[in-house]
N, C-alpha and C positions, 0 to 999 in steps of 0.2 A: 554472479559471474566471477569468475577466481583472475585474482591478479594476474600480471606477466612476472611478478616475484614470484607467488606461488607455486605456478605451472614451471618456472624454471630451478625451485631449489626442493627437489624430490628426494623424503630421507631413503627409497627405494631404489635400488641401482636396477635397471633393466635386465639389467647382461647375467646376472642372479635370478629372477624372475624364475627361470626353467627348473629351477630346481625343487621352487615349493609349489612349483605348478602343480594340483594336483595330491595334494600332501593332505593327511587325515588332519594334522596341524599347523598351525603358522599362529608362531608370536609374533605381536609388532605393537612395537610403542606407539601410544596415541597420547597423548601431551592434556590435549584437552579437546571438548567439544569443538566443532565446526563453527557453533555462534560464537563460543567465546575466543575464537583466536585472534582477533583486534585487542584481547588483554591481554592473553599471553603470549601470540607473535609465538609459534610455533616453527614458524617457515625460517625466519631468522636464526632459527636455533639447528635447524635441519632438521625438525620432528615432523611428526604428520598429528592429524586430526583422529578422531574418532569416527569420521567416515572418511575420509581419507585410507585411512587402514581396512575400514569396511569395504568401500570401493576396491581395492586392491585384494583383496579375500575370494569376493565376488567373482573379480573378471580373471582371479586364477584356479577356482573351482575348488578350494581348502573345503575341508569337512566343518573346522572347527576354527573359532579365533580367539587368541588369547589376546587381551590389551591388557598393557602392563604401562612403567615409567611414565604416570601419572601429575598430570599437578595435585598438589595436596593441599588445596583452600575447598574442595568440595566432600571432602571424605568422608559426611554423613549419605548424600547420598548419589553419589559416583556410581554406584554400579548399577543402580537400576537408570541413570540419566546416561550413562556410556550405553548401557548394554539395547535401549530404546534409541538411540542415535543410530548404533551398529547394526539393528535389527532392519532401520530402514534403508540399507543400502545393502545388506550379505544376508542370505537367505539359509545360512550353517548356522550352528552351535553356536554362542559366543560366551564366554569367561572373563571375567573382570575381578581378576585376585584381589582380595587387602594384601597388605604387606606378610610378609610370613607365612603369608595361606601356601598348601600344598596342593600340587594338582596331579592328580594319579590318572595318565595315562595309559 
């Protein structure tokens, strides 16, 4: 069940919502996984989760999700533990760059 911190410090502003509604893509920072945010306190920082971003993809109908600005203590293997996180909540595409990776559009 998500805190009453959680639920109130949203890195997504509402009132923008309309605009990726709907969009082939939508980047959005995920910090770190859902379990791990008791270590790195995401909410505190204004970032979201990895399904947190997932969630938000979902109920805006994006094609595609890119999760980027990462924590970087998991970097061996982040993209298949993000991208299995994000699978279980958006039902698009999802992308989980390393650093310097290009993504062709």
């Amino acid at each position: 069940m998500m805190q009453q911190s959680e639920s109130t410090l949203k890195p997504s502003n509402p009132l923008c919502e309309q605009y990726a509604e709907g969009a082939d893509w939508l980047m959005s920072e995920a910090f770190c996984l859902y379990e791990d945010r008791e270590l790195f306190k995401p909410y505190e920082k204004h970032h979201s989760t990895v399904l947190d971003a997932a969630r938000l993809a979902e109920r805006l109908r994006v094609g595609h999700l890119i999760l980027y600005h990462t924590e970087d203590r998991t970097l061996e293997n982040r993209k298949e533990r993000y991208t299995a996180e994000a699978k279980m909540a958006f039902s698009g595409a999802v992308c989980v760059p390393d650093d310097l990776e290009r993504i062709t559009l």
